[in-house]
N, C-alpha and C positions, 0 to 999 in steps of 0.2 A: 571136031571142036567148033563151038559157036561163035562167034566175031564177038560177042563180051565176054567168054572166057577168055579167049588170046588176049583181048586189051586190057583185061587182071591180070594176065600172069607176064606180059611183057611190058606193062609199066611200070615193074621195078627189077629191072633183070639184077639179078646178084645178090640180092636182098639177105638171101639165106647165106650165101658165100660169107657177108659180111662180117654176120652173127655168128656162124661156126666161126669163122676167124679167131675172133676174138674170144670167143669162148675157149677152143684148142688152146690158142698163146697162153691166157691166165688160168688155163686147168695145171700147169704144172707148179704156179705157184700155190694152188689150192692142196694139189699133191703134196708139194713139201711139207706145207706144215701140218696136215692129216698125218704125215709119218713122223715128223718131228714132236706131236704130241702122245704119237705110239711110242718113241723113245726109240727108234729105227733109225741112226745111224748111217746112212750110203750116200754118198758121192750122186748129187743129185745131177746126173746127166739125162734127166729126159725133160730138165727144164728149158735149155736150148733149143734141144729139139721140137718138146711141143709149139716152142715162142716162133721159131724156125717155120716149122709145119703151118701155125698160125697164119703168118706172114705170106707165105706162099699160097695161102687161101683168099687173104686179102689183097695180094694182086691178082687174081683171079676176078675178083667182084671188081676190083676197076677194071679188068678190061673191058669185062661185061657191058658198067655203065661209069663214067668220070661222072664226079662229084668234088667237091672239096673238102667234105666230111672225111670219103672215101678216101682221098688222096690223104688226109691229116691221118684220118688210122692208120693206115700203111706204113706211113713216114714213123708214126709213132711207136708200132708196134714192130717194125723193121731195126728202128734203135735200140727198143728192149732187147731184143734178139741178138742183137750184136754187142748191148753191154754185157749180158748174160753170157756170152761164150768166148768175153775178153775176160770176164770174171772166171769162171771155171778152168779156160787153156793155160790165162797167163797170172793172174794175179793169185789166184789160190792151188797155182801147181807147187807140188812136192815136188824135195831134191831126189834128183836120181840115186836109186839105187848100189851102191858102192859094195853090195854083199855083208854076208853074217858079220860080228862083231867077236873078233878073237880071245880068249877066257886070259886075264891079266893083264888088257890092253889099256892105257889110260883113256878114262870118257874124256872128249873132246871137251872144249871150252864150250858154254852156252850162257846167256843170261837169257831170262823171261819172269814174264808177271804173272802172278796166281790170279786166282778168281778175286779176291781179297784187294787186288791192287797192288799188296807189297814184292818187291823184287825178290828172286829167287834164284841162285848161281849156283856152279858147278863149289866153288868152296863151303856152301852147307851141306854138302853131302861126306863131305871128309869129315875122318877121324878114325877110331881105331878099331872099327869093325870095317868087314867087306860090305857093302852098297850093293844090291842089284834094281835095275828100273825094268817096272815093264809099262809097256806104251798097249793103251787099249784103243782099240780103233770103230768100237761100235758091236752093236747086235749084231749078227746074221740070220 
């Protein structure tokens, strides 16, 4: 190799590191909504990871070379990362499992809002037919 190639390719070491970074992190927001306009349904857990994987590439490009730029992606995209996988562990965890629902057994109390906005409780589903709900959880 020629003394002006080495001094192109080692004047910006990590350069690429950077860009994959950041491309990896925000591919899985790109994923989600690709599937959420398919009408697919799943538990998006490759968005952490990707933001995760991301992150892990962008302290790579700063070890390579510090910048401030560098150090502000990293920082930036390090917090995505960990609001993303405070939002999926803790904030949008389902209640554990408690097993099947016994036939006669009273539904439990609930209130919740429709898409409409107005409230919707376990008392409009009374009266003098049997009720059954089913919960849809998505395409597969």
């Amino acid at each position: 190799m020629s003394d002006q190639n080495r001094l192109a390719v080692d004047r910006r070491p990590g350069r690429r590191l950077l860009w994959l970074g950041m491309v990896v992190a925000l591919s899985g927001i790109v994923i989600f909504f690709v599937l959420l306009n398919a009408r697919i349904l799943i538990a998006p857990w490759y968005i952490p990871i990707l933001a995760s994987l991301g992150a892990g590439l962008l302290l790579l490009s700063l070890v390579r070379a510090r910048s401030i730029w560098r150090w502000a992606a990293f920082l930036l995209f390090t917090a995505f990362a960990t609001v993303v996988w405070v939002m999926l562990l803790v904030v949008l965890a389902t209640p554990a499992y408690t097993g099947r629902v016994k036939g006669g057994q009273q539904f439990p109390e609930f209130a919740t809002a429709l898409a409409g906005g107005s409230s919707f409780t376990q008392n409009e589903l009374k009266g003098e037919q049997n009720t059954v709900m089913v919960f849809f959880n998505g395409r597969h």
